[in-house]
NUTI-103888 format. One line per field, with one value per residue (C-alpha): residue number from 1; x, y, z; chain. Coordinates in Angstrom, 2 decimals, m for minus. Each point is the difference from the previous one (the first is absolute). Layout:
# NUTI-103888
num <- (NUM,...)
x <- (X,...)
y <- (Y,...)
z <- (Z,...)
chaine <- (A,...)
//
This chain:
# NUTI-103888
num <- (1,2,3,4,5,6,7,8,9,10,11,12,13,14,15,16,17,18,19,20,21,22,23,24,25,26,27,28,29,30,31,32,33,34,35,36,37,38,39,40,41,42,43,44,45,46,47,48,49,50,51,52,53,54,55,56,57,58,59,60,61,62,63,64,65,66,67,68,69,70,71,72,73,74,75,76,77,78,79,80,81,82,83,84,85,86,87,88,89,90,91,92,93,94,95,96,97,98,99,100,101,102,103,104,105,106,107,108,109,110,111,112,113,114,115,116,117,118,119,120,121,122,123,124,125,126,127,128,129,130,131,132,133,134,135,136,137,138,139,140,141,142,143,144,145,146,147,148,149,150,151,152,153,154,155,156,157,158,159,160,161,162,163,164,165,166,167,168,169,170,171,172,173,174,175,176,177,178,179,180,181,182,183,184,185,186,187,188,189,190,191)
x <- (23.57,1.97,m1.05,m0.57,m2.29,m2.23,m0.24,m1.16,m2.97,m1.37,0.48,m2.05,m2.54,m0.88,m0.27,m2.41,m2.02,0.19,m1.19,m2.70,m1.13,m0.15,m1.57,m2.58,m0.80,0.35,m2.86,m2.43,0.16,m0.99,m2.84,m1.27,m0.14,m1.37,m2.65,m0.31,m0.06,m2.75,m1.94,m0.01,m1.22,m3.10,m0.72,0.44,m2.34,m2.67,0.25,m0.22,m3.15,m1.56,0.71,m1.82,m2.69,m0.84,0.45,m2.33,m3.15,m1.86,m3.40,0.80,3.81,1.82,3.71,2.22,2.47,3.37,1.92,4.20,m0.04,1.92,2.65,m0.26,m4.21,m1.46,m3.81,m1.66,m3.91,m2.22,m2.71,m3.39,0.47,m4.23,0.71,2.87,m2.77,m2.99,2.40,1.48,m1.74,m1.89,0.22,m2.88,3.21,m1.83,0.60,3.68,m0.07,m0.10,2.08,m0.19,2.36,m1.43,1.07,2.47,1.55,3.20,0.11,1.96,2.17,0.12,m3.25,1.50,0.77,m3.89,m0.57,2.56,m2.56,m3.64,1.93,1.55,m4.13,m1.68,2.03,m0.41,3.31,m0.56,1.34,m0.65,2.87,2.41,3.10,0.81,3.22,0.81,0.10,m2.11,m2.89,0.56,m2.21,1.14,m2.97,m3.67,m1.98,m4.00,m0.46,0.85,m2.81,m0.13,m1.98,m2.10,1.37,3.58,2.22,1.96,m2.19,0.11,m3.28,m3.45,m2.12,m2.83,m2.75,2.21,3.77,0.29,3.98,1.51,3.33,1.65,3.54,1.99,3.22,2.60,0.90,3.59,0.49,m3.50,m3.22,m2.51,m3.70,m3.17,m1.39,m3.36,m1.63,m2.91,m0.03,0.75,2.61,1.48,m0.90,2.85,0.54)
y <- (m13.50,m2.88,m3.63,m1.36,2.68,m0.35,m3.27,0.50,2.21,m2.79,m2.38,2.47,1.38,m4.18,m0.28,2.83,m1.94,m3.33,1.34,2.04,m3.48,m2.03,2.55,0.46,m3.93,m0.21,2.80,m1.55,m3.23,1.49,1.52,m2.95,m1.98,2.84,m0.87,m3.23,0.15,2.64,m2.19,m3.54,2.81,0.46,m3.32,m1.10,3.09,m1.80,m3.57,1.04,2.11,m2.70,m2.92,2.09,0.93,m3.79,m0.93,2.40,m0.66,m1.23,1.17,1.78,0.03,2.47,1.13,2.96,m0.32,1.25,m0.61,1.47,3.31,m0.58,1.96,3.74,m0.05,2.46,m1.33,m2.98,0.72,m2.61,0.28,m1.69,m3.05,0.24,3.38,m1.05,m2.51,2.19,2.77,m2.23,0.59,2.90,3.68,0.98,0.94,2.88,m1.68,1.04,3.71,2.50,m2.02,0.82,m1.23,m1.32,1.13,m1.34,m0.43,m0.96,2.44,m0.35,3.20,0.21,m0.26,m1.55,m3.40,m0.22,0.13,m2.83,m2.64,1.88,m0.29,m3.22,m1.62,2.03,m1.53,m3.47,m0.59,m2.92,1.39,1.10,m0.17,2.99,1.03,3.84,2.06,3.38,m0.14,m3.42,m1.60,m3.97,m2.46,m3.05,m2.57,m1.11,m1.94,m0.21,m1.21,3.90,1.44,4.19,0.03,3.14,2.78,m0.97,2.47,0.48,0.28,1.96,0.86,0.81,m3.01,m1.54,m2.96,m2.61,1.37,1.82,1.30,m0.24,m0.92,m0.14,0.72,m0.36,1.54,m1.75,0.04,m1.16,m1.74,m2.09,m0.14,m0.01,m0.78,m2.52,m2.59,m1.41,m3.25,0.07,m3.34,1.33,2.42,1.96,3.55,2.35,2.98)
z <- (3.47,0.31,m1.25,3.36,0.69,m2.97,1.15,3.75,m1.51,m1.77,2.80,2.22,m2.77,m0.69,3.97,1.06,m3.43,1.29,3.86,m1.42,m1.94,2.89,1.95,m2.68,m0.30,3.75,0.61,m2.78,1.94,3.15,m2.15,m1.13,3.01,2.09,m2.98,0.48,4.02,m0.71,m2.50,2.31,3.27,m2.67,m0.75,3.28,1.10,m2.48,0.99,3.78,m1.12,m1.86,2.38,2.58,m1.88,m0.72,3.62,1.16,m2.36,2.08,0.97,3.84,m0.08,0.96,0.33,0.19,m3.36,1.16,m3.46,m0.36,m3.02,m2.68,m1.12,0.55,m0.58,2.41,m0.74,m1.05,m1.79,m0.69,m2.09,0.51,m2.96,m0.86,m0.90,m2.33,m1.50,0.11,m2.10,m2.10,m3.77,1.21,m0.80,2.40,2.81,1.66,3.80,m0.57,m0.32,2.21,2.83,3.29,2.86,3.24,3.11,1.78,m3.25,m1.48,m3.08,m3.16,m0.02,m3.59,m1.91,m2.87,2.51,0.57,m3.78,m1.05,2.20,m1.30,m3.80,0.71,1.09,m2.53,m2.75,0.58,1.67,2.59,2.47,3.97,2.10,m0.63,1.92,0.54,0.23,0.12,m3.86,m1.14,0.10,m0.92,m0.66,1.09,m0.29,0.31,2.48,m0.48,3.67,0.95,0.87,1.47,3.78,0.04,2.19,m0.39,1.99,m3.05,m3.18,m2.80,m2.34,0.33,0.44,m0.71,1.16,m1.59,0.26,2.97,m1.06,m3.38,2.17,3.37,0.21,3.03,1.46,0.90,3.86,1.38,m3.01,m0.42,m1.52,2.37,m0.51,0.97,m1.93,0.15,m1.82,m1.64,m1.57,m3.52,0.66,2.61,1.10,0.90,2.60)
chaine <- (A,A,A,A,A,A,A,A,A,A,A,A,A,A,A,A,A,A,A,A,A,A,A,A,A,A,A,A,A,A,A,A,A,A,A,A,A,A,A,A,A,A,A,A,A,A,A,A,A,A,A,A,A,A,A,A,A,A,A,A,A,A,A,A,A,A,A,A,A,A,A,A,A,A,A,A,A,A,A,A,A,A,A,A,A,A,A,A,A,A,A,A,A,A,A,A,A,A,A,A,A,A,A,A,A,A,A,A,A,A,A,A,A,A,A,A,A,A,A,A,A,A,A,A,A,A,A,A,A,A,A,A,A,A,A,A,A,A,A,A,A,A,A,A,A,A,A,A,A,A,A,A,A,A,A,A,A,A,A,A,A,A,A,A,A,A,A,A,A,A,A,A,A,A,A,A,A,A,A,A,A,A,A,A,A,A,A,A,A,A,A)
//
């Protein structure tokens, strides 16, 4: 090989390096603000919740929530917040075996997606609003005005005189979250 030759292998060897660097810092970019698009959907998936919630506490009112999904979640579950508080320091937690799914229902495929919300209320986590993918269940806040309405269409446990569902998860359809609320004058019920 001649000297000129030697030298064109370097030249190419440093470009394919210098390609595959930008490439690699140009991917983990779009990573991270596909993460932080995904993160601001959540929050403003939360405040949306919350500012409805507090508009419709009062005693009588009524209104169909029609709040945007976030990100790729398939399901949002809420669970009833005095049953967070009635659980929370207890180890009497009978009411949350043996679940049963009411029908209609919007199942969790997976088992293990139903146990991340009993696990995350029977250890004191303050938490009952939870989005669902194919592969997670997140929790993404609390609001004690949220309140389960007995014979929701989509509920998920097996009852009781003062819970009627441990949670009630809905599908999303065309992109949205679609469910009633109802004031009580202390919190809101939801179906």
């Amino acid at each position: 090989m001649k000297k000129g030759q030697i030298k064109q292998v370097f030249v190419y060897g440093m470009t394919i390096v210098l390609i595959g660097f930008v490439l690699l810092i140009g991917v983990s970019s779009l990573v991270r603000v596909d993460d932080s698009k995904c993160q601001a959907e959540k929050i403003t998936f939360f405040r949306q919740l919350n500012t409805m919630l507090k508009a419709n506490v009062v005693f009588g009112r009524e209104q169909q929530a029609d709040i945007v999904k976030p990100c790729t979640y398939q399901a949002v579950c809420f669970v009833d917040a005095r049953r967070v508080e009635a659980v929370q320091g207890t180890t009497d937690l009978a009411e949350f075996t043996n679940l049963k799914t009411g029908a209609p229902a919007y199942t969790l495929a997976d088992p293990d997606k139903e146990n991340i919300i009993i696990t995350s209320v029977k250890n004191n986590v303050e938490m009952n609003v939870f989005l669902i993918t194919e592969k997670i269940v997140e929790p993404v806040g609390f609001n004690e005005k949220i309140q389960l309405k007995p014979d929701s269409r989509y509920t998920l446990g097996v009852g009781g005189d003062n819970f009627p569902n441990y949670a009630f998860c809905i599908p999303a359809r065309a992109g949205k979250f679609e469910f009633s609320l109802e004031g009580t004058g202390r919190s809101v019920l939801i179906s």
